[in-house]
N, CA, C and O atoms as a Tripos MOL2 file, in Angstrom:
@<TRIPOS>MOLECULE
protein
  280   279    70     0     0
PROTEIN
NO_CHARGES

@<TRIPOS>ATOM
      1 N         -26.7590  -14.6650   18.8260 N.3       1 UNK1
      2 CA        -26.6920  -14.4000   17.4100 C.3       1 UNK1
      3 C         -25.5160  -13.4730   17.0970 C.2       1 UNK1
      4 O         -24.8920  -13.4670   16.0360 O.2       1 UNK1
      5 N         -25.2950  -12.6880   18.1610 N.am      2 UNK2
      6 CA        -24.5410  -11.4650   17.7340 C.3       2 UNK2
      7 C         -22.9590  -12.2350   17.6310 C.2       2 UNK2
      8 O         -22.1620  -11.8930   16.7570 O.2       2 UNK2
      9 N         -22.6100  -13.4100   18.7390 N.am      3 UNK3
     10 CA        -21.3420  -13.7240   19.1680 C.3       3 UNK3
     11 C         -21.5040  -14.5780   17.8720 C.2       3 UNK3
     12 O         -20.3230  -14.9200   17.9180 O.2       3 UNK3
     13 N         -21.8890  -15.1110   16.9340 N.am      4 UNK4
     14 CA        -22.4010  -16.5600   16.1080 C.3       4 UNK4
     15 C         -21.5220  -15.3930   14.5310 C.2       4 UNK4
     16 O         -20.8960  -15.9660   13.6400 O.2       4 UNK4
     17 N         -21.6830  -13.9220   14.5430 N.am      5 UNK5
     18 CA        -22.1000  -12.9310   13.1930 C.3       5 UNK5
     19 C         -20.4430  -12.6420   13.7720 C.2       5 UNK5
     20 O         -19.5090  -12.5150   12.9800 O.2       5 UNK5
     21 N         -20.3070  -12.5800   14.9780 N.am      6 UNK6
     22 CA        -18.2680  -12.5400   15.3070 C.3       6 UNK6
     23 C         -17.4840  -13.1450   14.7200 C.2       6 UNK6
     24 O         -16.6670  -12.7820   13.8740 O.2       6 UNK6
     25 N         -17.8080  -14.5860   15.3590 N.am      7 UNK7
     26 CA        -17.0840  -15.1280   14.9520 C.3       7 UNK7
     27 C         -16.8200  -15.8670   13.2730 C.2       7 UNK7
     28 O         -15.8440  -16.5790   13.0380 O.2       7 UNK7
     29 N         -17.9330  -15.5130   12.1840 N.am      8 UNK8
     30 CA        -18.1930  -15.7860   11.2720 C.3       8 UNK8
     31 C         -16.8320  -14.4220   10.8200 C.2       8 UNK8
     32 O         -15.7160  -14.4950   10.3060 O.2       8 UNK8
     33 N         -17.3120  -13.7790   11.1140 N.am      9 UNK9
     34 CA        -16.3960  -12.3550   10.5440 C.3       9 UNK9
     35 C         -15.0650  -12.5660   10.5960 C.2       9 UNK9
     36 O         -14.2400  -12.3090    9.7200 O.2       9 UNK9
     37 N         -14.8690  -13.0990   11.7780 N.am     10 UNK10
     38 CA        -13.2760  -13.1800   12.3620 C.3      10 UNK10
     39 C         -12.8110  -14.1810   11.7040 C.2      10 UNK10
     40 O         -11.5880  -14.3160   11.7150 O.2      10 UNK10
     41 N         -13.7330  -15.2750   10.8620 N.am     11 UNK11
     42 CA        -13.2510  -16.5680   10.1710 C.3      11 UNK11
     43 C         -12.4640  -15.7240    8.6560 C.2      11 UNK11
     44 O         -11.3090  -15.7300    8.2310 O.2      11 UNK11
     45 N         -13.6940  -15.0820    8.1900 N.am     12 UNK12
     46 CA        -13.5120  -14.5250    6.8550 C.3      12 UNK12
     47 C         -12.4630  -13.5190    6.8800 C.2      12 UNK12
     48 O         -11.9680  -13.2840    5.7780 O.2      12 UNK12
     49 N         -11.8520  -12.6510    8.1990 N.am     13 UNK13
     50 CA        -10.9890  -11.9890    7.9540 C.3      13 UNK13
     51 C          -9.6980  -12.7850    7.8610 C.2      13 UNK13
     52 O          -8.9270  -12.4880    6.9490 O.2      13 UNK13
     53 N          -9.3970  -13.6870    8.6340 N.am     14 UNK14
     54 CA         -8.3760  -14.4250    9.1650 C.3      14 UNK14
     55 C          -7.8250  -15.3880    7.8500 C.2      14 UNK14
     56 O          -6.6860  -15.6380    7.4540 O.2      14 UNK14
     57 N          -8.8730  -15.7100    7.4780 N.am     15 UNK15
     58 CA         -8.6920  -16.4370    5.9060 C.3      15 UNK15
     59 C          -8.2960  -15.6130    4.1140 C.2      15 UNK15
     60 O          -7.7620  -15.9610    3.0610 O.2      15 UNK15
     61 N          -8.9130  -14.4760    4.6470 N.am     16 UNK16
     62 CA         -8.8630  -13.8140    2.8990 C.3      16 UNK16
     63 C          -7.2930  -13.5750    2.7150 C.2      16 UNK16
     64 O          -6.6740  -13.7470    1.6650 O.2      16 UNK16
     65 N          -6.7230  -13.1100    4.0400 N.am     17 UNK17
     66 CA         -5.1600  -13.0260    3.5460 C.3      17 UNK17
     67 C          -4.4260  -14.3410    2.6980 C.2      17 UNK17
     68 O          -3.6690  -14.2670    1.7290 O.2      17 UNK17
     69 N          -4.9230  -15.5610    3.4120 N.am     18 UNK18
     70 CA         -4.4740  -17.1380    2.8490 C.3      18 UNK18
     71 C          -5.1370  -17.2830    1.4890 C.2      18 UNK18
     72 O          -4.6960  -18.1480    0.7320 O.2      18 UNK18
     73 N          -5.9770  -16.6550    1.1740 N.am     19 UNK19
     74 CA         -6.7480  -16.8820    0.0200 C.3      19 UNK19
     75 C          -5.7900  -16.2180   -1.0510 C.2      19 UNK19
     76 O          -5.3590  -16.7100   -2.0940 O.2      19 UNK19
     77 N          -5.5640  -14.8840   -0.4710 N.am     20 UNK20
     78 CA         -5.3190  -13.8260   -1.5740 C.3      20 UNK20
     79 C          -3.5740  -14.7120   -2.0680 C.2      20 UNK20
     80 O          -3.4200  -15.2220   -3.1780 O.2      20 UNK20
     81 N          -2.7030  -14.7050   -1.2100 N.am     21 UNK21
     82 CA         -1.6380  -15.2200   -1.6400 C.3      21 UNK21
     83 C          -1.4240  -16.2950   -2.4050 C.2      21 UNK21
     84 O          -0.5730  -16.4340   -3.2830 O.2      21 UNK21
     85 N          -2.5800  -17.3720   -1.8730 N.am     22 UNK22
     86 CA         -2.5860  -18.4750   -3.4770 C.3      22 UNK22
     87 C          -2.5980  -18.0860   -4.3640 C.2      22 UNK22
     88 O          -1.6930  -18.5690   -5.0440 O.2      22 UNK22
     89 N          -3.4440  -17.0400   -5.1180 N.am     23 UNK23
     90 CA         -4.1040  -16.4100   -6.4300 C.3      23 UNK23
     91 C          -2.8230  -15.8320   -7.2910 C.2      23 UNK23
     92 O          -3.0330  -15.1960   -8.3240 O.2      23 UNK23
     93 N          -1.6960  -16.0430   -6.8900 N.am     24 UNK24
     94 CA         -0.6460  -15.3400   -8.0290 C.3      24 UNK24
     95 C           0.1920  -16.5860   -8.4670 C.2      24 UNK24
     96 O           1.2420  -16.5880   -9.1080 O.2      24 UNK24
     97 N          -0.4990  -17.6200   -7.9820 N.am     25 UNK25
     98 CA          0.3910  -19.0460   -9.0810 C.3      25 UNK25
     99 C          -0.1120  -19.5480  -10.0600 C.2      25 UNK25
    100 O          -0.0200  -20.7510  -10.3040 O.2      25 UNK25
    101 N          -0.9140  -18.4650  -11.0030 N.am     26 UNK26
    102 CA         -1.1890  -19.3840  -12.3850 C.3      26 UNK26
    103 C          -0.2990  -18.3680  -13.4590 C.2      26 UNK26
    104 O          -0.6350  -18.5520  -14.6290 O.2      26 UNK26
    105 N           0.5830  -17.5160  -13.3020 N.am     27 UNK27
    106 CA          1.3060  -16.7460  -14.0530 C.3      27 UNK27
    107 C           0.7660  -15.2650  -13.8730 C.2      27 UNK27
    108 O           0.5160  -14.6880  -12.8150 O.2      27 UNK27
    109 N           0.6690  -14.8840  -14.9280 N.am     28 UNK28
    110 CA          0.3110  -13.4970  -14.6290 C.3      28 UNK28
    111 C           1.3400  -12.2080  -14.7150 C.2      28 UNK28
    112 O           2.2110  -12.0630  -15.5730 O.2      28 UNK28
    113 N           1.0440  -11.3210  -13.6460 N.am     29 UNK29
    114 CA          2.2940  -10.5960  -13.9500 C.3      29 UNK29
    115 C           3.8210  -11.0260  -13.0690 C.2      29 UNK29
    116 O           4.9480  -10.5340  -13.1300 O.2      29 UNK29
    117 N           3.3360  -11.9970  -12.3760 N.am     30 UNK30
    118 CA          4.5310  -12.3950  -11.5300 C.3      30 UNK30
    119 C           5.1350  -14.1370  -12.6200 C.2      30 UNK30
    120 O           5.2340  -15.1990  -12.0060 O.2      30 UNK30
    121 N           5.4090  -14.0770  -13.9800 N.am     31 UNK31
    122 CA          5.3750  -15.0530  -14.4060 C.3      31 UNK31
    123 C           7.1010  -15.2460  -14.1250 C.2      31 UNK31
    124 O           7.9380  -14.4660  -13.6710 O.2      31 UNK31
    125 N           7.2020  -16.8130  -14.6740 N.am     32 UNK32
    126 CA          8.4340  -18.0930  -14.0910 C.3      32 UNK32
    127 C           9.3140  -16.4230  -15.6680 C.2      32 UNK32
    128 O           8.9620  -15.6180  -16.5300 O.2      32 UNK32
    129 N          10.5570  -16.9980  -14.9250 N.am     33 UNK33
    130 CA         11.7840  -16.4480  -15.6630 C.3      33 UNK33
    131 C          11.7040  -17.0780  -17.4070 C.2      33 UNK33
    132 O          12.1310  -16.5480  -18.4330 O.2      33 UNK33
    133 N          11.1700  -18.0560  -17.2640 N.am     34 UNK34
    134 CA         11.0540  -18.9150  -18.3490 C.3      34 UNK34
    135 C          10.3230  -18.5640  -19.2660 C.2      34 UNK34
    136 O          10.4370  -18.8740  -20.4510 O.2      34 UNK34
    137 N           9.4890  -17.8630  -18.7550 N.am     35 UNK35
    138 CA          7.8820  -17.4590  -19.5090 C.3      35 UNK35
    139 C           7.8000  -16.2030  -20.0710 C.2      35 UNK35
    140 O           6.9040  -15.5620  -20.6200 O.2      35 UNK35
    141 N           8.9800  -16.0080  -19.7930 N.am     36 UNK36
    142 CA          8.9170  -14.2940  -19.6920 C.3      36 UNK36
    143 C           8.8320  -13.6700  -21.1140 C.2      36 UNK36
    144 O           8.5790  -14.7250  -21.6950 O.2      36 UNK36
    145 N           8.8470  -13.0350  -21.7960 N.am     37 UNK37
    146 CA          9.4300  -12.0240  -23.3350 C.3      37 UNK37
    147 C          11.0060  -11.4130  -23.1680 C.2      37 UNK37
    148 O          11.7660  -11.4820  -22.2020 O.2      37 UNK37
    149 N          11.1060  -11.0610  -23.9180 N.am     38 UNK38
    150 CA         12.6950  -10.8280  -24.4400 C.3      38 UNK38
    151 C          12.4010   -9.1560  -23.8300 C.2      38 UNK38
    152 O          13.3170   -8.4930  -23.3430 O.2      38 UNK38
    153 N          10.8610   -8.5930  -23.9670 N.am     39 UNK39
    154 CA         11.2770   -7.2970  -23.9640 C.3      39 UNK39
    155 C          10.9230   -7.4480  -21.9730 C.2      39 UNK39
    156 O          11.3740   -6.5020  -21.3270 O.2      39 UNK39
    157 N          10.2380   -8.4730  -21.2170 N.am     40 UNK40
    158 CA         10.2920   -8.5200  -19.8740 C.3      40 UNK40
    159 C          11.5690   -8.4900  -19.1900 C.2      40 UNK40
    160 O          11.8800   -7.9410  -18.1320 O.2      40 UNK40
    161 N          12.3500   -9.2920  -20.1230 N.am     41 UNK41
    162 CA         13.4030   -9.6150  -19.3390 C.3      41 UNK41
    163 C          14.6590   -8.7810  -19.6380 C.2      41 UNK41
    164 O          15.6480   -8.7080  -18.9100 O.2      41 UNK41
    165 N          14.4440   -8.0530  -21.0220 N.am     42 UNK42
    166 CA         15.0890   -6.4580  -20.8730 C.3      42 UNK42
    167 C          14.7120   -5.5850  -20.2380 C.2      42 UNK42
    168 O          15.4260   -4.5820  -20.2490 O.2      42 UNK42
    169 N          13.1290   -5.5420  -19.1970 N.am     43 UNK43
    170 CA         13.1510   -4.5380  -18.1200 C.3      43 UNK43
    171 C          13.4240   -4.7830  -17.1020 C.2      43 UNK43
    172 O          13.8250   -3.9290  -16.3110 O.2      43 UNK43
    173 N          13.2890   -6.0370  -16.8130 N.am     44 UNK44
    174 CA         13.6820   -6.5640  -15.1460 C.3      44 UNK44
    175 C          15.4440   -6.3490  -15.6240 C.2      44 UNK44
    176 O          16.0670   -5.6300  -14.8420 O.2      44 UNK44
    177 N          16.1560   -6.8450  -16.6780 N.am     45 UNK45
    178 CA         17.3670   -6.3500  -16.5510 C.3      45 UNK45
    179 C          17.7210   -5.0520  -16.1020 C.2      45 UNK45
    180 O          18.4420   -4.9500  -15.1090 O.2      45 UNK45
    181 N          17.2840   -3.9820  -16.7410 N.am     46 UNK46
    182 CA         17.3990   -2.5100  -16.3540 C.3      46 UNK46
    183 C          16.9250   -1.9280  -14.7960 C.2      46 UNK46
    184 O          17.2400   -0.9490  -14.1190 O.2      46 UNK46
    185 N          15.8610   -3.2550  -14.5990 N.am     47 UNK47
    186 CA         15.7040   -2.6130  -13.0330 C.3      47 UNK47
    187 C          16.5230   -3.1080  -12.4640 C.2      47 UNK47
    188 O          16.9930   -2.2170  -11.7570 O.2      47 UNK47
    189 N          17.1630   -4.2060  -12.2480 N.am     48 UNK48
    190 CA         18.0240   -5.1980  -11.6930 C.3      48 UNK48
    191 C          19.4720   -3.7010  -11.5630 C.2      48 UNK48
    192 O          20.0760   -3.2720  -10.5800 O.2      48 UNK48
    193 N          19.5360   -3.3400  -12.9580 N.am     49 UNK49
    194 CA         20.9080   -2.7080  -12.8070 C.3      49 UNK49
    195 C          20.5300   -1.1690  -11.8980 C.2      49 UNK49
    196 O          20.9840   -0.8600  -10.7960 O.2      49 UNK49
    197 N          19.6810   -0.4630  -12.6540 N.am     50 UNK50
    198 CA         19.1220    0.4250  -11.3100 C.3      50 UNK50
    199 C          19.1800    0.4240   -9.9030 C.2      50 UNK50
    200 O          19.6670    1.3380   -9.2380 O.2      50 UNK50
    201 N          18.6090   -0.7520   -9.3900 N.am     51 UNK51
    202 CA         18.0350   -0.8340   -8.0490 C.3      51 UNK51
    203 C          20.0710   -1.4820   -7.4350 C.2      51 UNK51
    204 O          20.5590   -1.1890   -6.3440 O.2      51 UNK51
    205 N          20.7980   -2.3480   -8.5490 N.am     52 UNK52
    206 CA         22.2380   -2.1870   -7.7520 C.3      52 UNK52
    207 C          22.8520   -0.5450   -7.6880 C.2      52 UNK52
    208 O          23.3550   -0.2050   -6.6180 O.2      52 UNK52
    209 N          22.8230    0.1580   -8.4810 N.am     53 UNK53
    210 CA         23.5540    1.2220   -8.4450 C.3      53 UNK53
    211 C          22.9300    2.1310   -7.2650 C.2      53 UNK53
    212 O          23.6370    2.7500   -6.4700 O.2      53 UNK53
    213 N          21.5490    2.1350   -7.2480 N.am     54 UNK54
    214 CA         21.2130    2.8050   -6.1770 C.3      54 UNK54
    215 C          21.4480    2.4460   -4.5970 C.2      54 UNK54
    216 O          21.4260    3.0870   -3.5460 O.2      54 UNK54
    217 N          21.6670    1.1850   -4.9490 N.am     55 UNK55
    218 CA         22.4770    0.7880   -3.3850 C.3      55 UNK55
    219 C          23.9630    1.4620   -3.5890 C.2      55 UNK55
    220 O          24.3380    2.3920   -2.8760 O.2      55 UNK55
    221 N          24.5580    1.0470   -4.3610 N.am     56 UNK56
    222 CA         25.4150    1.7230   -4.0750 C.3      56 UNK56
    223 C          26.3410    3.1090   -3.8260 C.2      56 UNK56
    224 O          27.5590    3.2370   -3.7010 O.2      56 UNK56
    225 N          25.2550    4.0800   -3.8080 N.am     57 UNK57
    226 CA         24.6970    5.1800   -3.6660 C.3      57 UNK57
    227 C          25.0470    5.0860   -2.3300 C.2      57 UNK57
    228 O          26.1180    5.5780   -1.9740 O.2      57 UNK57
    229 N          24.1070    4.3730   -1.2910 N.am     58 UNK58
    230 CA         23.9530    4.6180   -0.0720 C.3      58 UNK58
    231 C          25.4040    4.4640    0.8990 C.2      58 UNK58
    232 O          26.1700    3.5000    0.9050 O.2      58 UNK58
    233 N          25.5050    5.6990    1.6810 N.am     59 UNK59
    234 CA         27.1260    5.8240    2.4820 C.3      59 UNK59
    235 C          27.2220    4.5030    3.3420 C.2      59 UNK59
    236 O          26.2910    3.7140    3.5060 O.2      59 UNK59
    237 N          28.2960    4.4050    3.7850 N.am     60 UNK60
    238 CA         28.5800    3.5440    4.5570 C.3      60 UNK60
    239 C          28.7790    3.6070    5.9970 C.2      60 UNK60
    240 O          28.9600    2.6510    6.7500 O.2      60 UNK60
    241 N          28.7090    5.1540    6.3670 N.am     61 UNK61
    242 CA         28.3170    5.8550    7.5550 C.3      61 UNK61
    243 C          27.6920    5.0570    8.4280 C.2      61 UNK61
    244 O          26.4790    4.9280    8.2620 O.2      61 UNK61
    245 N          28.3970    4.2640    9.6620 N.am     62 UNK62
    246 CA         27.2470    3.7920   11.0820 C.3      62 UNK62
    247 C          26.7790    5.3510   12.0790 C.2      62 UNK62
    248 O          27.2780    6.3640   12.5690 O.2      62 UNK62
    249 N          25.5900    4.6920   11.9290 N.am     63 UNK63
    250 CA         24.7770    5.7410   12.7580 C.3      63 UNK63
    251 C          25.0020    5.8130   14.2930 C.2      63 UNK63
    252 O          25.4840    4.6830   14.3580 O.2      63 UNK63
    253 N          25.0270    6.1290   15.2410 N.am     64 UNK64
    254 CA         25.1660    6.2800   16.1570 C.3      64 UNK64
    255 C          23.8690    6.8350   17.0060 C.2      64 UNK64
    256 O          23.9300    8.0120   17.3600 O.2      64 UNK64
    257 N          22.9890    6.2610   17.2720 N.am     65 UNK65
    258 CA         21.9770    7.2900   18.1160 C.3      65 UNK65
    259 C          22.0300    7.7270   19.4010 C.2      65 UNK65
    260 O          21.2090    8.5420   19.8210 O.2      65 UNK65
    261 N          23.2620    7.0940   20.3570 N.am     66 UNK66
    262 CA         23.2360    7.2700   21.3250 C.3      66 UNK66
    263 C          24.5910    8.4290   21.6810 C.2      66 UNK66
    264 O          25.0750    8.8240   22.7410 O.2      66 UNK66
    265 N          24.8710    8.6990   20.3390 N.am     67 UNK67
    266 CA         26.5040    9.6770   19.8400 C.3      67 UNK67
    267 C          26.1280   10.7660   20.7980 C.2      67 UNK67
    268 O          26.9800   11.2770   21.5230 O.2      67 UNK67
    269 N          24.6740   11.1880   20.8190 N.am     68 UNK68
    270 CA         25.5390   13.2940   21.6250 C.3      68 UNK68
    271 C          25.1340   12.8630   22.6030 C.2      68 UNK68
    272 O          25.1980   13.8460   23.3410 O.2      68 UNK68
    273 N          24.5000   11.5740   23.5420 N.am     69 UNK69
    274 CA         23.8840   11.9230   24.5360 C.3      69 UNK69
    275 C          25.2360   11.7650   25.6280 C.2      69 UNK69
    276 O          24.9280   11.5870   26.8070 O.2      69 UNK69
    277 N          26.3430   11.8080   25.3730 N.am     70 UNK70
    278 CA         27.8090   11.3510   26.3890 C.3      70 UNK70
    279 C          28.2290   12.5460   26.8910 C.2      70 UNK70
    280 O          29.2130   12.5950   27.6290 O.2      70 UNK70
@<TRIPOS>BOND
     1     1     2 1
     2     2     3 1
     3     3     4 2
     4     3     5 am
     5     5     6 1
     6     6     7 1
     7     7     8 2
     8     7     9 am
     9     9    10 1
    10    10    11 1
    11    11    12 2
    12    11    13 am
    13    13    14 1
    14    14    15 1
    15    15    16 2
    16    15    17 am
    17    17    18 1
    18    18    19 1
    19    19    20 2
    20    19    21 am
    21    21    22 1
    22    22    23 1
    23    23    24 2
    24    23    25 am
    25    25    26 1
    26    26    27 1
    27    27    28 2
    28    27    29 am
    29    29    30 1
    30    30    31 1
    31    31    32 2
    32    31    33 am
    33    33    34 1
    34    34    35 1
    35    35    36 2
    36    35    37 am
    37    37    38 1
    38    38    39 1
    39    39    40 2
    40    39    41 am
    41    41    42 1
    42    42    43 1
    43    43    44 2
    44    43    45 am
    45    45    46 1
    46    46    47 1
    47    47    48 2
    48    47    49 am
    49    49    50 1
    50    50    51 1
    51    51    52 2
    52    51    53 am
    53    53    54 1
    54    54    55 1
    55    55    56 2
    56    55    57 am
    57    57    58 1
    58    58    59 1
    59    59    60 2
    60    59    61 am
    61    61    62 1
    62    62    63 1
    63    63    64 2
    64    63    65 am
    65    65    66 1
    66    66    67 1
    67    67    68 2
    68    67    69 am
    69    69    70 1
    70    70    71 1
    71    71    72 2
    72    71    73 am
    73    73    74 1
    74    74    75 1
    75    75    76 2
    76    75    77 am
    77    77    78 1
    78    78    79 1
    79    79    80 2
    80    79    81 am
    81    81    82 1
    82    82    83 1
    83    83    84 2
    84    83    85 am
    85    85    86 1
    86    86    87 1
    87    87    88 2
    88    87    89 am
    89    89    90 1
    90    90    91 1
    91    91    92 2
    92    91    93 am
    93    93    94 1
    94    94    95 1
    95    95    96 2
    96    95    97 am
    97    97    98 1
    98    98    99 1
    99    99   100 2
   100    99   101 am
   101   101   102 1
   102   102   103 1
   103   103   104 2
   104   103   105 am
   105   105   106 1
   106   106   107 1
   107   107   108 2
   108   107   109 am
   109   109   110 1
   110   110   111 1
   111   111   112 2
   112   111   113 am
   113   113   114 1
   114   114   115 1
   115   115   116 2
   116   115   117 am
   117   117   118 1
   118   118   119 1
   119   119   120 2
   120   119   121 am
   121   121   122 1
   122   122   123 1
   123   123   124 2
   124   123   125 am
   125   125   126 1
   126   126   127 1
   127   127   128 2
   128   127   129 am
   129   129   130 1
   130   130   131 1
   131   131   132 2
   132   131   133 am
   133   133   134 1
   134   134   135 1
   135   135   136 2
   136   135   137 am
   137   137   138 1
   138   138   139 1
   139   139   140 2
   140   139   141 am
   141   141   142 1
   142   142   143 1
   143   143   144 2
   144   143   145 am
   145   145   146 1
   146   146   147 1
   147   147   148 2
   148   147   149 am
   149   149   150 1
   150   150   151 1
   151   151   152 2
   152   151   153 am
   153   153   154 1
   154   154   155 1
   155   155   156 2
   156   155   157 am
   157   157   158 1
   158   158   159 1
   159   159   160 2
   160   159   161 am
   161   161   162 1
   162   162   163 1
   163   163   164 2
   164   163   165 am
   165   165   166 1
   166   166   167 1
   167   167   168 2
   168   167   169 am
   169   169   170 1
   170   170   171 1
   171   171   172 2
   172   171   173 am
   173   173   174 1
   174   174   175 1
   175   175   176 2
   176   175   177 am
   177   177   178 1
   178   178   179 1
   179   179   180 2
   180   179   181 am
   181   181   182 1
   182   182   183 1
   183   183   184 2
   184   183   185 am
   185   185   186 1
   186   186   187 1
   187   187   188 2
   188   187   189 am
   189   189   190 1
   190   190   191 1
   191   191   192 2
   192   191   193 am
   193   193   194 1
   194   194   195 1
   195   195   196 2
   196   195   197 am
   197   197   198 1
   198   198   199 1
   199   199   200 2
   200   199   201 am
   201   201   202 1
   202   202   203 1
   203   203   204 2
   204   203   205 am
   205   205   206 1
   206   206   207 1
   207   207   208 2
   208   207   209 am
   209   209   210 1
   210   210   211 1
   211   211   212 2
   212   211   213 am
   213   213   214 1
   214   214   215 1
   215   215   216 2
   216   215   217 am
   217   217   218 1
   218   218   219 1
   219   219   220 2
   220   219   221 am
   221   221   222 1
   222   222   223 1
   223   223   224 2
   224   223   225 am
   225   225   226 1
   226   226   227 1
   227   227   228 2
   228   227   229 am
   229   229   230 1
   230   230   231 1
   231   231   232 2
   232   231   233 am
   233   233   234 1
   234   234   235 1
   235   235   236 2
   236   235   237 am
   237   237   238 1
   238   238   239 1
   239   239   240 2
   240   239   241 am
   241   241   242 1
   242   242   243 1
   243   243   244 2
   244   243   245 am
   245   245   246 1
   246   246   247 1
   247   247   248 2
   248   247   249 am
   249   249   250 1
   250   250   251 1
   251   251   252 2
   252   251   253 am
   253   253   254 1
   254   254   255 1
   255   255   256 2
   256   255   257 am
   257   257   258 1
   258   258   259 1
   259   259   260 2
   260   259   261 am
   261   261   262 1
   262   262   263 1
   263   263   264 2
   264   263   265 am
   265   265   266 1
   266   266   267 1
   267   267   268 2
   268   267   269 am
   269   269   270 1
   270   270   271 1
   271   271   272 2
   272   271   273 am
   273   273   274 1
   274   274   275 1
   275   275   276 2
   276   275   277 am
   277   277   278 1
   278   278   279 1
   279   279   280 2
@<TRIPOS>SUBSTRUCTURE
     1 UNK1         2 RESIDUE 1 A UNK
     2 UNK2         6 RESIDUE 1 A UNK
     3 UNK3        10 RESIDUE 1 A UNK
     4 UNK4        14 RESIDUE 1 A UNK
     5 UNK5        18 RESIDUE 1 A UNK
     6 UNK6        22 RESIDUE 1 A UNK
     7 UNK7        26 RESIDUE 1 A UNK
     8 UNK8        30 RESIDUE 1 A UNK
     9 UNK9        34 RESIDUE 1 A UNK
    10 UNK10       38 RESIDUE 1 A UNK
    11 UNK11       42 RESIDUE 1 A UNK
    12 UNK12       46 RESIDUE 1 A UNK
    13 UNK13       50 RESIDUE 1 A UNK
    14 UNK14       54 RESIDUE 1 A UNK
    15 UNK15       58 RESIDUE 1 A UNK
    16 UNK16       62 RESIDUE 1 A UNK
    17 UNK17       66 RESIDUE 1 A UNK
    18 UNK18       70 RESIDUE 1 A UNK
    19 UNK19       74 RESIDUE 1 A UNK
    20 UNK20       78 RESIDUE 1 A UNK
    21 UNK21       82 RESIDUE 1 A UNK
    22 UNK22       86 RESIDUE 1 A UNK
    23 UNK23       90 RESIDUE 1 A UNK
    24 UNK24       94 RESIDUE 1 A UNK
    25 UNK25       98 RESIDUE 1 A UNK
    26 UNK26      102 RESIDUE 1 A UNK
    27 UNK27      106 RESIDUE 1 A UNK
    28 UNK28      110 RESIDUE 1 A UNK
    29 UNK29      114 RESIDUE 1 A UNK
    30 UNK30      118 RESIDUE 1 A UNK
    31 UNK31      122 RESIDUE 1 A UNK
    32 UNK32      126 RESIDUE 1 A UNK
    33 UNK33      130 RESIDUE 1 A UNK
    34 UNK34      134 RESIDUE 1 A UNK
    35 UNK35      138 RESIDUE 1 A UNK
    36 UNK36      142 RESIDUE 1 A UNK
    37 UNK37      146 RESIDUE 1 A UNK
    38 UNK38      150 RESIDUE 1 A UNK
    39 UNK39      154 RESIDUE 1 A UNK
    40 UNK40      158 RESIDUE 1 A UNK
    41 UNK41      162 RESIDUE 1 A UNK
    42 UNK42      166 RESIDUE 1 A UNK
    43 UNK43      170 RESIDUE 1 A UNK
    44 UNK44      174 RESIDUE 1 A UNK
    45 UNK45      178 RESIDUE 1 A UNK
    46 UNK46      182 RESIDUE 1 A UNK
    47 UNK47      186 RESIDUE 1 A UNK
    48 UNK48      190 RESIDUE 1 A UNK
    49 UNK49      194 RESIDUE 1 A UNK
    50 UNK50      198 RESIDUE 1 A UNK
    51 UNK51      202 RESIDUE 1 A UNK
    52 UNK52      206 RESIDUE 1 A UNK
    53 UNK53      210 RESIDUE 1 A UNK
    54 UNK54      214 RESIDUE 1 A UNK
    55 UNK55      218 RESIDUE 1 A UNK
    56 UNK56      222 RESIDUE 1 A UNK
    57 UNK57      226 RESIDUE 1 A UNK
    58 UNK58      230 RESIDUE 1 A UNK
    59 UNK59      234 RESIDUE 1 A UNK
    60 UNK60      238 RESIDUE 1 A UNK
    61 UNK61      242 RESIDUE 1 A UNK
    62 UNK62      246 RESIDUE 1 A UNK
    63 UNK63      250 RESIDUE 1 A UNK
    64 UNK64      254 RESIDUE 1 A UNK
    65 UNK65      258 RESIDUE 1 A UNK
    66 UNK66      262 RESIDUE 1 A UNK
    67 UNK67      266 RESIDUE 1 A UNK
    68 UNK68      270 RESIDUE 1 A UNK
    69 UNK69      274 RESIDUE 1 A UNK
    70 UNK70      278 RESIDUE 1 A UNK
C-alpha cells in the first residue's frame, strides 16, 4: 500500500509542473502584442527602454578568476 501512495505522489508531482505551464494560454496577463492597450504597451515600452539602458550600464571588464593565483 505504502509503495502504491509513492508512486501515486511521484505521478502528481511530476505532472503539476506540465499542468501549470499550459494554464497561461488563454490571455491573461501574459496577453498576444495584439491584445494589448495603448496604456500596456506604453509600459512594456518604458520597460523595454529601462531594462536596455541598464545593460548598458554593465562594464565590459573580463573577469579573470584564476588572475592572482600565478
Amino acid at each position: 500500500m505504502r509503495a502504491v501512495v509513492i508512486a501515486l505522489a511521484t505521478i502528481v508531482v511530476l505532472t503539476a509542473s506540465a499542468y501549470s505551464q499550459g494554464r497561461g494560454k488563454g490571455g491573461g496577463r501574459h496577453a498576444a502584442p495584439e491584445q494589448q492597450t495603448e496604456e500596456q504597451k506604453k509600459k512594456a515600452a518604458e520597460a523595454e527602454k529601462a531594462y536596455r539602458s541598464a545593460l548598458d550600464k554593465i562594464p565590459d571588464k573580463k573577469y579573470d578568476p584564476w588572475g592572482n593565483m600565478r
